[in-house]
Backbone bond lengths (Angstrom), bond angles and torsions (degrees), N, CA, C in turn:
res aa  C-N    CA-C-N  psi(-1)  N-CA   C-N-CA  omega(-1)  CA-C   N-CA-C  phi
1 X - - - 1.456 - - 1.522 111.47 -
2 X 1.237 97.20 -42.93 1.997 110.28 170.81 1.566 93.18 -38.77
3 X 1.196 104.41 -87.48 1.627 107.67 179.00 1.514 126.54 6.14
4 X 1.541 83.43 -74.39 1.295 107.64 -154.08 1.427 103.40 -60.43
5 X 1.654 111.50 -70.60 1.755 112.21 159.59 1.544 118.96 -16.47
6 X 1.046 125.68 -45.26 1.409 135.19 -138.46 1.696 88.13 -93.91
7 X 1.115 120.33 -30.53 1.712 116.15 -164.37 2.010 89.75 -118.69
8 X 1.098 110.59 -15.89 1.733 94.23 152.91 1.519 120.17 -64.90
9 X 1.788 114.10 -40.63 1.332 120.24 -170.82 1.337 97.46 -64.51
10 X 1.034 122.51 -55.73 1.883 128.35 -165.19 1.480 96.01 -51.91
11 X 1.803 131.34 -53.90 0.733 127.42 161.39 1.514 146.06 -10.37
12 X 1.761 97.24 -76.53 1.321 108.66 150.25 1.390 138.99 -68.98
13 X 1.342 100.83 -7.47 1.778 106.75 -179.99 1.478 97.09 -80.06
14 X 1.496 117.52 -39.65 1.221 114.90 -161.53 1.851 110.78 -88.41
15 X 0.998 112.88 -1.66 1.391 109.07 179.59 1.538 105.44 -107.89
16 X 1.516 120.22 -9.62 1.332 142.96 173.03 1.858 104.75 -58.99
17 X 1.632 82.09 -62.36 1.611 89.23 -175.35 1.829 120.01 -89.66
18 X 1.441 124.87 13.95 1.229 123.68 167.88 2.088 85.38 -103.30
19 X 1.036 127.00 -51.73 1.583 119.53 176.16 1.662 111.19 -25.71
20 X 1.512 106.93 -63.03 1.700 134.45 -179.53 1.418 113.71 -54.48
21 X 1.447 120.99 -29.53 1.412 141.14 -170.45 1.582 93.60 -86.73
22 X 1.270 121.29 -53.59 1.655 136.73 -167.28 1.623 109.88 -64.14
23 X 1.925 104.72 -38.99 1.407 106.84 -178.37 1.703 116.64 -79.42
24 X 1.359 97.00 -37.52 1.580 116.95 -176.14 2.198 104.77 -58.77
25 X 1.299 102.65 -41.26 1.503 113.45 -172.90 1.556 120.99 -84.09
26 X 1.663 93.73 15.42 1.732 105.78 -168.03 1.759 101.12 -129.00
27 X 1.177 107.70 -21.57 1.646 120.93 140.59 1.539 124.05 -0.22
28 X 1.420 148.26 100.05 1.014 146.54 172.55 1.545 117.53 -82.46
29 X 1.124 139.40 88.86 0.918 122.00 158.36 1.733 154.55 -34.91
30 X 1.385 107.79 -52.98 1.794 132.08 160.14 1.334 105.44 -63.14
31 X 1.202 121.34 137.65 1.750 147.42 163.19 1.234 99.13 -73.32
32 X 1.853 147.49 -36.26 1.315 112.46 -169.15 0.989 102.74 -76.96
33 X 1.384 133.03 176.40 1.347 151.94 124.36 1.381 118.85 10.08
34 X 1.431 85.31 -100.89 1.798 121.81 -174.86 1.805 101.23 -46.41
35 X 1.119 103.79 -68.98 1.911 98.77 171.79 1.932 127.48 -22.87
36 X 1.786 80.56 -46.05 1.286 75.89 -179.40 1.522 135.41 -108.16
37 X 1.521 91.76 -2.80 1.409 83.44 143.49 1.412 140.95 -87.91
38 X 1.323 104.36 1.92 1.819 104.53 -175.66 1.616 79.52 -100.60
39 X 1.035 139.61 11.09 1.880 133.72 167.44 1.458 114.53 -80.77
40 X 2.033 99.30 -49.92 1.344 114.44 -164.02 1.958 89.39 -86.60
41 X 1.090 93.61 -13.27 2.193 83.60 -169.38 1.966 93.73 -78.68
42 X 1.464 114.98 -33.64 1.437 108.08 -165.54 1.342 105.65 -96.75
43 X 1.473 116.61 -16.60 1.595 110.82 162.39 2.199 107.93 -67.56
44 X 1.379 88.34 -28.86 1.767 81.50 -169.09 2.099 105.29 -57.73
45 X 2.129 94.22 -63.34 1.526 97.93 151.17 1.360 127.89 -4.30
46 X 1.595 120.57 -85.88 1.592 120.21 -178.85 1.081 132.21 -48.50
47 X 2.001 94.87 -32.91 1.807 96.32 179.51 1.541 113.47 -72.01
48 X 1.517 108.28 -31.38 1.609 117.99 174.33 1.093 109.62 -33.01
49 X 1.698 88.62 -69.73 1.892 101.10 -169.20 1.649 119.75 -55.45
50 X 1.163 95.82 -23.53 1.836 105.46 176.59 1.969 118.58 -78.20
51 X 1.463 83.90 -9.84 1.932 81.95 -172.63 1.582 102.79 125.94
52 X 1.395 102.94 -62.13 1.319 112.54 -154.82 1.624 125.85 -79.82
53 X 1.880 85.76 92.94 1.785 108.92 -179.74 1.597 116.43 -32.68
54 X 1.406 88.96 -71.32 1.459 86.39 -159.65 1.909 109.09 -80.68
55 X 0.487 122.54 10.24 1.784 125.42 172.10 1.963 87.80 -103.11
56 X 1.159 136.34 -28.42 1.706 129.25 175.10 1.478 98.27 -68.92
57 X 0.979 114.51 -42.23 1.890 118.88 -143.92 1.893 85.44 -106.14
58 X 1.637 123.61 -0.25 1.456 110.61 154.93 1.070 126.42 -107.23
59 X 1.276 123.46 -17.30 1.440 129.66 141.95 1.456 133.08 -50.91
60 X 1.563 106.14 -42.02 1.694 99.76 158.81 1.143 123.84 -77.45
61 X 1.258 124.20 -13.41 1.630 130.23 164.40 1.501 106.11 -60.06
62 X 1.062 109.12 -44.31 1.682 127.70 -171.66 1.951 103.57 -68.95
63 X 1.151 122.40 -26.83 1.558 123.60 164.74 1.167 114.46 -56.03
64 X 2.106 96.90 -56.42 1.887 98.82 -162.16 1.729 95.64 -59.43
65 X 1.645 116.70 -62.88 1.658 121.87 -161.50 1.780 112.39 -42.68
66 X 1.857 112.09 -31.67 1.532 113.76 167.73 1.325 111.42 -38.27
67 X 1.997 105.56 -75.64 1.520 102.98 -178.08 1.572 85.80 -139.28
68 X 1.275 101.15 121.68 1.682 105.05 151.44 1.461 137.00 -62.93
69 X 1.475 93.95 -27.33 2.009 99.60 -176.31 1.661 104.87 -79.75
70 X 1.431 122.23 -9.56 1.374 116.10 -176.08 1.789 128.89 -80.67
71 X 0.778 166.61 139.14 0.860 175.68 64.87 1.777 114.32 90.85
72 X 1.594 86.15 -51.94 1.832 92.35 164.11 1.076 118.67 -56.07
73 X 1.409 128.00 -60.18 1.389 133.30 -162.37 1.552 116.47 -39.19
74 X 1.252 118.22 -56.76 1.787 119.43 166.20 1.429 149.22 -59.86
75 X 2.036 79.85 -11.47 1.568 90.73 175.22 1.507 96.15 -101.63
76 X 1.192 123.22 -17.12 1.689 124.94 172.83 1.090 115.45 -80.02
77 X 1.380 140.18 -7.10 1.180 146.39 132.28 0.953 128.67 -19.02
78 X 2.050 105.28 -84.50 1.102 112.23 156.93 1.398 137.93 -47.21
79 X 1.605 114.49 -49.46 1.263 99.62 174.65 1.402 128.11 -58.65
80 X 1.387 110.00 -16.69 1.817 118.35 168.84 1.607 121.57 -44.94
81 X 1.868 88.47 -37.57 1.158 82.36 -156.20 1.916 99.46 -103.79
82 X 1.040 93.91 -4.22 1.415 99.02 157.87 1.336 129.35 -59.79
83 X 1.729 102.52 -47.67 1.588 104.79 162.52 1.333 128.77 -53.44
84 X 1.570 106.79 -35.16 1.590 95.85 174.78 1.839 115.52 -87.34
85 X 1.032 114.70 6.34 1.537 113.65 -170.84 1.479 98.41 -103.96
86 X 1.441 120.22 -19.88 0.997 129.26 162.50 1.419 139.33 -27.54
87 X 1.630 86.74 -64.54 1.588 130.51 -170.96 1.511 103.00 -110.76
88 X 1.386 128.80 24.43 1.591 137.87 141.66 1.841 89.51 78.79
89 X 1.702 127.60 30.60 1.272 126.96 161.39 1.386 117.86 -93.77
90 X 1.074 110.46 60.70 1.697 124.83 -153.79 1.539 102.77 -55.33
91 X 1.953 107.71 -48.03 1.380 116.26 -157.77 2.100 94.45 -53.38
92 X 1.018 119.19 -59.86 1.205 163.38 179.15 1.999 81.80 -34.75
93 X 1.174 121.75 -77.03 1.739 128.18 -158.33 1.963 93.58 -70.02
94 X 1.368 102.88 -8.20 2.030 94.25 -165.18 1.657 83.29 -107.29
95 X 1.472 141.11 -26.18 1.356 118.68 156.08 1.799 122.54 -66.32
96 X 1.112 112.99 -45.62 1.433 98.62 158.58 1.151 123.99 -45.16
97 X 1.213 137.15 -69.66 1.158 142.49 179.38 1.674 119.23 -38.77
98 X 0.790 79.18 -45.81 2.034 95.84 -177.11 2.073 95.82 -60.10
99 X 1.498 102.78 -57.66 1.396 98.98 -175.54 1.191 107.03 -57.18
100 X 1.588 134.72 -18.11 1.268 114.01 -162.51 1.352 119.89 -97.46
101 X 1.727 110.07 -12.49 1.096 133.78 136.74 1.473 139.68 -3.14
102 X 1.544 68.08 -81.24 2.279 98.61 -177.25 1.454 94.26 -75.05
103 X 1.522 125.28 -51.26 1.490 118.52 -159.52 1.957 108.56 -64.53
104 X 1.559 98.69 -59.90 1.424 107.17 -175.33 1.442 113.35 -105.49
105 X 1.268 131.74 79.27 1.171 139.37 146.31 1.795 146.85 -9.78
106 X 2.052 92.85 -51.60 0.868 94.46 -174.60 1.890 97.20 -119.42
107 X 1.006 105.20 54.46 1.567 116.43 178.96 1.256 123.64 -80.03
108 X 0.566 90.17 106.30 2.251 90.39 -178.35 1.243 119.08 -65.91
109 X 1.332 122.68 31.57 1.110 132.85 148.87 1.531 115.72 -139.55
110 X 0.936 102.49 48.48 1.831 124.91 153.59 1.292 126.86 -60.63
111 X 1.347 124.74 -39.01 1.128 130.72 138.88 1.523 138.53 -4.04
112 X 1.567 80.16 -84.94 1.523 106.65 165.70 1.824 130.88 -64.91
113 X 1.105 90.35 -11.45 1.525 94.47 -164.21 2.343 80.22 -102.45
114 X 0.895 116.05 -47.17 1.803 100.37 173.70 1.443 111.82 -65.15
115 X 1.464 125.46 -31.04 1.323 105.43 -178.40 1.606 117.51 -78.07
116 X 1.484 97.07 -30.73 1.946 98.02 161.89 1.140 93.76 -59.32
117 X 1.368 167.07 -69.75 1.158 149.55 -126.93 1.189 126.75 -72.75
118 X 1.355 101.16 -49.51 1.686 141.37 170.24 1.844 96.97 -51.74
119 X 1.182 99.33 -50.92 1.388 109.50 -162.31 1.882 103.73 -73.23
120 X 1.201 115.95 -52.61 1.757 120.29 159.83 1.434 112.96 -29.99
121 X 1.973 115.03 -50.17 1.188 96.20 -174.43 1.847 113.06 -88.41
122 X 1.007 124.58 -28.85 1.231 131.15 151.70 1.728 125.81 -6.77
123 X 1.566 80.77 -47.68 1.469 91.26 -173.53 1.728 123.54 -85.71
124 X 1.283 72.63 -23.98 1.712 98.70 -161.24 2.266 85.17 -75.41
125 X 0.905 129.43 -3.33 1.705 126.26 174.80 1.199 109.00 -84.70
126 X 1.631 95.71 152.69 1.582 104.27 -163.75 1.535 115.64 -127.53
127 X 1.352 97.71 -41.00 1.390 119.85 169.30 1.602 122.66 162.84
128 X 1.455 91.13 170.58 1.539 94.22 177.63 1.597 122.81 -28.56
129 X 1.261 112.05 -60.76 2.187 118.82 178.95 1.169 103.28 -69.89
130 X 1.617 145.56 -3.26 1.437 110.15 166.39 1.362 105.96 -83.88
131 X 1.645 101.01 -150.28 1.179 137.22 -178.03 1.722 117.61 -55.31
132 X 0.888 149.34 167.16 1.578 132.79 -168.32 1.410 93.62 -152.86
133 X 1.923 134.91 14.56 1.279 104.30 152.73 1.111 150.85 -57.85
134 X 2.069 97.99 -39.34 1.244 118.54 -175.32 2.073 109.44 -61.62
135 X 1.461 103.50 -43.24 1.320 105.64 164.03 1.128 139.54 -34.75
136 X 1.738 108.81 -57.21 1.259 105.56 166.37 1.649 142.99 -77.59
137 X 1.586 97.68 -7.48 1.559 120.35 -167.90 1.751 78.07 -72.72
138 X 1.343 102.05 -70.55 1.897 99.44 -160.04 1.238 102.47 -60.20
139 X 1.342 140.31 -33.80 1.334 125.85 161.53 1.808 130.19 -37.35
140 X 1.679 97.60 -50.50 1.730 120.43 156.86 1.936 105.77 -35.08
141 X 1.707 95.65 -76.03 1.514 107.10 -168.64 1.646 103.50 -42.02
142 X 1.234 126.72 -48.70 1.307 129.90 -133.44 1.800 95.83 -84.17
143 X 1.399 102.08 -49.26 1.531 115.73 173.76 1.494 107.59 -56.09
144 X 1.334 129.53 -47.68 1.457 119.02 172.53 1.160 122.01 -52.58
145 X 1.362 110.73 -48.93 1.652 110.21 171.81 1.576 120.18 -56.27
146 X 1.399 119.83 -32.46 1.252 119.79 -165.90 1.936 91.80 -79.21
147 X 1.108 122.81 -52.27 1.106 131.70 176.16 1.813 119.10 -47.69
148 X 0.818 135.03 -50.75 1.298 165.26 151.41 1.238 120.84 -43.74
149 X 1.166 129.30 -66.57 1.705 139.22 161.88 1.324 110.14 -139.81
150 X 1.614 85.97 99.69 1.775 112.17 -176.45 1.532 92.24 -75.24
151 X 1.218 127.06 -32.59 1.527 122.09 -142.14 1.566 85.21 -99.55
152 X 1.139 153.17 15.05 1.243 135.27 174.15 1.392 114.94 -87.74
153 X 2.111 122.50 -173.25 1.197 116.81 -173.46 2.234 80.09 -106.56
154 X 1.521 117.47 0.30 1.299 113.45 172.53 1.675 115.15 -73.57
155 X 1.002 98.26 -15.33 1.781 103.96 -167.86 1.745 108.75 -109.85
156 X 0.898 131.70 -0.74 1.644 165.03 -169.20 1.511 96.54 -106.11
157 X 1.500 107.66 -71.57 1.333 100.95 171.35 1.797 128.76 -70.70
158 X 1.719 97.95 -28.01 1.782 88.87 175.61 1.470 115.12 -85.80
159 X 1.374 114.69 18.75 1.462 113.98 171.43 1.756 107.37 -92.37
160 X 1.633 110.50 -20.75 1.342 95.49 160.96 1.060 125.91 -104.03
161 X 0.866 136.68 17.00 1.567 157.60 140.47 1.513 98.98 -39.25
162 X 1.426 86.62 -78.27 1.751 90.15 -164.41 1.689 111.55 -52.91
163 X 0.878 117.43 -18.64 1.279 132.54 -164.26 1.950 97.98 -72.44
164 X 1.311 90.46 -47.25 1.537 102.06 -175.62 1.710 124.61 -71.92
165 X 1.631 98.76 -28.87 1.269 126.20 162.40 1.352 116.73 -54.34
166 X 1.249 110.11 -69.52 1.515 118.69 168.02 1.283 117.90 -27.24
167 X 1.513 115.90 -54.41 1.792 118.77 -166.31 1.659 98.53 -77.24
168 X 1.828 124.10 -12.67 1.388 91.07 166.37 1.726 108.30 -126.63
169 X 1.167 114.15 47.77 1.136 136.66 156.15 1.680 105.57 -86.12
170 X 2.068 111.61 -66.13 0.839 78.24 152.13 1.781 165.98 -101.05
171 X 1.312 111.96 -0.73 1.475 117.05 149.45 1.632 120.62 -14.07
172 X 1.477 110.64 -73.67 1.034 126.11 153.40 1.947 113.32 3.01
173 X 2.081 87.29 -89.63 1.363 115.20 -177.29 2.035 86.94 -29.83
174 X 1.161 96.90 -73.27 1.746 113.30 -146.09 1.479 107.18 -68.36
175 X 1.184 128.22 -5.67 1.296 139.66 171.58 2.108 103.99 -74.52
176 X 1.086 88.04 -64.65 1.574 106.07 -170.54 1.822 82.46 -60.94
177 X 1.233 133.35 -85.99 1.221 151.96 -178.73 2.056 103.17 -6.46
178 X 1.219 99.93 -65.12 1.400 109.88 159.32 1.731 141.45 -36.51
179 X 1.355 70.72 -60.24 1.834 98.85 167.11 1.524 106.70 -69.00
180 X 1.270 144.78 -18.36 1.048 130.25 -179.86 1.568 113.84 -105.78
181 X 1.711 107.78 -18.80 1.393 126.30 170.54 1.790 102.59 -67.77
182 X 0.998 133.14 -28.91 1.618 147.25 -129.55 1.818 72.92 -118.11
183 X 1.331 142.92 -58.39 1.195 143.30 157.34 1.355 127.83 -60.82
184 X 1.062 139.55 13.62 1.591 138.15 173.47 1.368 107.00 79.07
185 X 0.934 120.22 -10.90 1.623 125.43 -169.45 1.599 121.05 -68.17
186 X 1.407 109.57 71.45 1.563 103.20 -144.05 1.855 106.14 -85.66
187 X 1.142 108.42 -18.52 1.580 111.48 170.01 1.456 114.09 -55.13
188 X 1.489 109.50 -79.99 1.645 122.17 159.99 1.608 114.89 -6.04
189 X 1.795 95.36 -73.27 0.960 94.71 -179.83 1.621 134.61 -69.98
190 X 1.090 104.21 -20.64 1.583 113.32 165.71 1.198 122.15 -65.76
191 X 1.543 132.90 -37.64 1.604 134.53 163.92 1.307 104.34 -64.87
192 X 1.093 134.56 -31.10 1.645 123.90 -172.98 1.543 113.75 -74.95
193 X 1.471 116.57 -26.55 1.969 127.06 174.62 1.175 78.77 -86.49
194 X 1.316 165.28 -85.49 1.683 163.56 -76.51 1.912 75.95 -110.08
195 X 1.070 110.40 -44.51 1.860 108.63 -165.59 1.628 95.02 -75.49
196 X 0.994 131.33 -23.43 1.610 130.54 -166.73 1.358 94.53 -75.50
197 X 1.979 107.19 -63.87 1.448 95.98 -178.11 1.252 143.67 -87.37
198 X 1.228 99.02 11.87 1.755 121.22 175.64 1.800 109.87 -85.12
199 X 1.627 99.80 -36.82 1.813 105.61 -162.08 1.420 87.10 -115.16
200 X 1.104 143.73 -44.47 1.521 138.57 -139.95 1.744 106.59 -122.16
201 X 1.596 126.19 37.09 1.472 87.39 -164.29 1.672 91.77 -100.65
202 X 1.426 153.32 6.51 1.150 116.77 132.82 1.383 147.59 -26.93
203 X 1.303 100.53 -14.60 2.098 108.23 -161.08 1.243 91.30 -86.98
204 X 1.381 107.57 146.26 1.352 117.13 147.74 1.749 132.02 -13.52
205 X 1.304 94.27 -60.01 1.879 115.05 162.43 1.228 121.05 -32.60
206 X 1.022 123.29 -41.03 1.605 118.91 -156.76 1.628 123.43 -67.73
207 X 1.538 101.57 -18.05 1.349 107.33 175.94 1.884 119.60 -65.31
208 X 1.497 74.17 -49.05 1.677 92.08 -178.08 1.934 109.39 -56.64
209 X 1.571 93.00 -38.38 1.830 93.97 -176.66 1.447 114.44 -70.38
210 X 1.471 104.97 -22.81 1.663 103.37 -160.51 1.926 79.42 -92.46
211 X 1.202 138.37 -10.71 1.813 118.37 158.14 1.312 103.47 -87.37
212 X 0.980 113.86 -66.97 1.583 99.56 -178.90 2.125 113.39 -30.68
213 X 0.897 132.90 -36.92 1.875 125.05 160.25 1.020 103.52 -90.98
214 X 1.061 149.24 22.90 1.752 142.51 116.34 0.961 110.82 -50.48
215 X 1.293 120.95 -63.62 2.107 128.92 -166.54 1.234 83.26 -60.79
216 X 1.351 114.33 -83.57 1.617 119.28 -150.00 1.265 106.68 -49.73
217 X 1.133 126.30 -59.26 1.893 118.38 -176.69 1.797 118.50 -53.89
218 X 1.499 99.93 -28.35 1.607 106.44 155.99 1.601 126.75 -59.98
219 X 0.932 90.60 -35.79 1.919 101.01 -166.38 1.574 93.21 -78.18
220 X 1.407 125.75 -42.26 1.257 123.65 -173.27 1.522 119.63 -95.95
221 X 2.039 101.36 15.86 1.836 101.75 162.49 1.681 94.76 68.39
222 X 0.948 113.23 46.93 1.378 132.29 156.50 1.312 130.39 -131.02
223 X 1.257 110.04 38.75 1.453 133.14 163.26 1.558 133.35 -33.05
224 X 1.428 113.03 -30.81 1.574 106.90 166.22 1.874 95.96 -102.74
225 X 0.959 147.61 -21.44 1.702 125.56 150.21 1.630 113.59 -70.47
226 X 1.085 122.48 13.71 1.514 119.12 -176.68 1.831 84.53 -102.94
227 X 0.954 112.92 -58.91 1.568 129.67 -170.87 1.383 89.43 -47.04
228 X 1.280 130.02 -86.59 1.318 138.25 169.68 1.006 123.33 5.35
229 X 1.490 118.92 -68.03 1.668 120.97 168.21 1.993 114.26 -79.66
230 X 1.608 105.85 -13.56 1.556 68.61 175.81 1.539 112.08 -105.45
231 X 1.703 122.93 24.59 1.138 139.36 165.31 1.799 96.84 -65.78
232 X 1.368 95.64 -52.26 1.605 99.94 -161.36 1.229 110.80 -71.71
233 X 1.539 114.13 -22.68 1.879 130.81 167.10 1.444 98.01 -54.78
234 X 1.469 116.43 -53.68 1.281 113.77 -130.31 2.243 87.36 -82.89
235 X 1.310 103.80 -42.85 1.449 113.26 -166.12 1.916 113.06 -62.22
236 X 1.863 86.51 -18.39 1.692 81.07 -169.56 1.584 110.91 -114.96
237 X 1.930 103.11 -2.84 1.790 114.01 -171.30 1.226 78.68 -154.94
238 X 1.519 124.79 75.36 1.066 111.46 136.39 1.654 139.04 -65.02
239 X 1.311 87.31 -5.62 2.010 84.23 -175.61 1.221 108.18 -124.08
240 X 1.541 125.36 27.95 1.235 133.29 -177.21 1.396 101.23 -90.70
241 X 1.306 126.11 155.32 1.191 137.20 -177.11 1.702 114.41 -86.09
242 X 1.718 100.64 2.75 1.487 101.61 175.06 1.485 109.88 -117.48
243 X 1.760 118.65 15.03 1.430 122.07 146.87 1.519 118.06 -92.84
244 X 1.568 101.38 1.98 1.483 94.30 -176.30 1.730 82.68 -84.08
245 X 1.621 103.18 -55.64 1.611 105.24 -165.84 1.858 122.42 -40.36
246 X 1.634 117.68 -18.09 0.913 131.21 -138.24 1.969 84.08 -106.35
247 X 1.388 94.56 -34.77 1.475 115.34 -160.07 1.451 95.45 -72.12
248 X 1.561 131.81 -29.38 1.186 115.47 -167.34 1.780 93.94 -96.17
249 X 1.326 122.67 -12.60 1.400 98.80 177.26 1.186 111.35 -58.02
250 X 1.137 138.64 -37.70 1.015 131.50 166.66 1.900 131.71 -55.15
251 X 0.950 116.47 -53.15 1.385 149.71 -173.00 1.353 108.04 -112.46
252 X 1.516 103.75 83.12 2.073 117.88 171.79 1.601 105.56 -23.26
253 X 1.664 101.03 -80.78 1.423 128.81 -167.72 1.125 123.13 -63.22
254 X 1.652 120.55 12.51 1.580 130.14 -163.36 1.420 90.37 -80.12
255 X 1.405 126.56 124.73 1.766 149.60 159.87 1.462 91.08 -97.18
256 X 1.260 123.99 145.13 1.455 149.75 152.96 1.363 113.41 -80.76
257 X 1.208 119.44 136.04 1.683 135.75 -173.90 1.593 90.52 -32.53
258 X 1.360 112.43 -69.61 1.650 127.55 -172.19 1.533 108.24 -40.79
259 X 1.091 107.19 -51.87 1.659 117.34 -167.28 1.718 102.71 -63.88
260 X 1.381 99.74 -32.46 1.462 128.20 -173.05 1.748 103.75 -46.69
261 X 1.237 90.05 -81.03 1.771 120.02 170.34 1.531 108.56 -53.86
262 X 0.987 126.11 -51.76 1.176 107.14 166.79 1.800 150.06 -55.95
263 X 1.913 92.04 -36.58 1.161 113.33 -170.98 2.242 87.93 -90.05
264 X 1.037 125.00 -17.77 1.442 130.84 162.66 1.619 115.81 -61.26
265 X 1.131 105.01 -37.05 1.441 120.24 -179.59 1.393 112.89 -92.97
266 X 1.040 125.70 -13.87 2.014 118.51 169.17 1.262 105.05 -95.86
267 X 1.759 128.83 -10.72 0.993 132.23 172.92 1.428 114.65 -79.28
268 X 1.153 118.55 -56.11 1.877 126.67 161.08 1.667 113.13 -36.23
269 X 1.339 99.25 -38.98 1.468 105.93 -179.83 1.486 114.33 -87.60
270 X 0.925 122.35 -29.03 1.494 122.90 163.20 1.657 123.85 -73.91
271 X 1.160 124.28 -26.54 1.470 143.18 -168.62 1.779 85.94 -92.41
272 X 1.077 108.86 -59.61 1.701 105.11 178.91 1.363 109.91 -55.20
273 X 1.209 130.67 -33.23 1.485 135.05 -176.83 1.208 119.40 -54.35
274 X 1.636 109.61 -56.46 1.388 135.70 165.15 1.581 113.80 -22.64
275 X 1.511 79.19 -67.01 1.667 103.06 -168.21 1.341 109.58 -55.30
276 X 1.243 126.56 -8.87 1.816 130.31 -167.18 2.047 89.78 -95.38
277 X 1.340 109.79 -21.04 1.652 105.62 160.76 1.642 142.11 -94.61
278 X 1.099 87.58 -13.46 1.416 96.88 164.12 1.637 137.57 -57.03
């Protein structure tokens, strides 16, 4: 137990005195103003460059609280919150950001401060089965920017963003869509492909959704809307492997060229086999 105490104290002694080291090195020396914030802005700088987020992103905090009406204060903001978006503290870079928002309005780098934003929640996605706030927030950010300042290299880039968004928006759709097909649930599951190819048919997805309302509109004796979509399969993926799939709802006995050649070829090889007994 001695021990144990004994290397908690060191513990706390030692995180005591890098804390004490952190407060002491954030110290202003100069009485004007202006000095000290270009002190506290190039101490924030070094700590950047050294690794160390959050001692960068308290030093630029430490610019705006000097003088807020100056010029520094909004770009130390941002760079605050750069430090934490940096170092993957996203929650942390979308409250900066937000203040810099409300505080400076008419900042000319507004821009920049939504596409970091956009970009925090971006990051913060995981996949299709989680949660879909973070999705849609950076989806939000990304569209404002494009809307807003078309002419930038931020809106250039949040058009492929969105682009990327889309394919797990729809995933998403076709995940759930599945899961309710996989349950009998053929309504459910029919609005969730109907949403792929209504909102999503750039994505990757769309092949798979436009068979998936083939089956299902088949199974439920809806044979001229089953047709319907695999006309529209067939005219826009014809060589997808989900107009072949689409092709046998219709047609039991449908073999594929491939399947063709292949199942031709174990036959040659079997008939030759024979022949090695004769």
């Amino acid at each position: 137990m001695k021990i144990i105490f004994t290397i908690i104290v060191v513990i706390i002694f030692f995180l005591s005195a890098c804390k004490n080291k952190k407060e002491e090195s954030i110290v202003l020396k100069s009485d004007d103003l202006e000095t000290q914030m270009i002190e506290a802005y190039n101490e924030g700088i070094k700590a950047f460059e050294e690794g160390d987020m959050l001692f960068a992103a308290k030093n630029f905090n430490t610019v705006e609280n000097i003088y807020p009406q100056s010029i520094w204060a909004p770009r130390s903001i941002l760079m605050a919150a750069y430090s934490y978006y940096y170092h993957d503290y996203y929650g942390d870079a979308i409250s900066e950001i937000k203040r810099f928002l409300k505080n400076y309005p008419e900042n000319e780098n507004y821009p920049y401060a939504y596409y970091l934003m956009a970009s925090c929640y971006y990051e913060l996605i995981v996949d299709e089965k989680k949660d879909l706030s973070s999705i849609l927030k950076s989806q939000e950010y990304f569209e404002y920017i494009i809307q807003n300042y078309p002419n930038t290299d931020f809106s250039l880039d949040a058009k492929f963003k969105l682009n990327l968004i889309d394919n797990v928006l729809a995933s998403k759709e076709l995940y759930i869509g599945k899961y309710y097909l996989s349950k009998k649930k053929w309504i459910p599951a029919l609005n969730r492909f109907k949403n792929i190819v209504n909102n999503y048919e750039q994505t990757e997805y769309i092949e798979e959704a436009l068979h998936r309302l083939v089956e299902i509109n088949y199974i439920l004796g809806l044979e001229n809307e089953s047709k319907k979509y695999a006309v529209l399969l067939g005219y826009n993926y014809k060589s997808s492997e989900w107009y072949e799939e689409s092709y046998r709802v219709f047609n039991k006995e449908y073999i594929s060229p491939i399947e063709k050649i292949k199942k031709d070829k174990q036959n040659i090889i079997f008939r030759k086999f024979k022949e090695l007994f004769k």
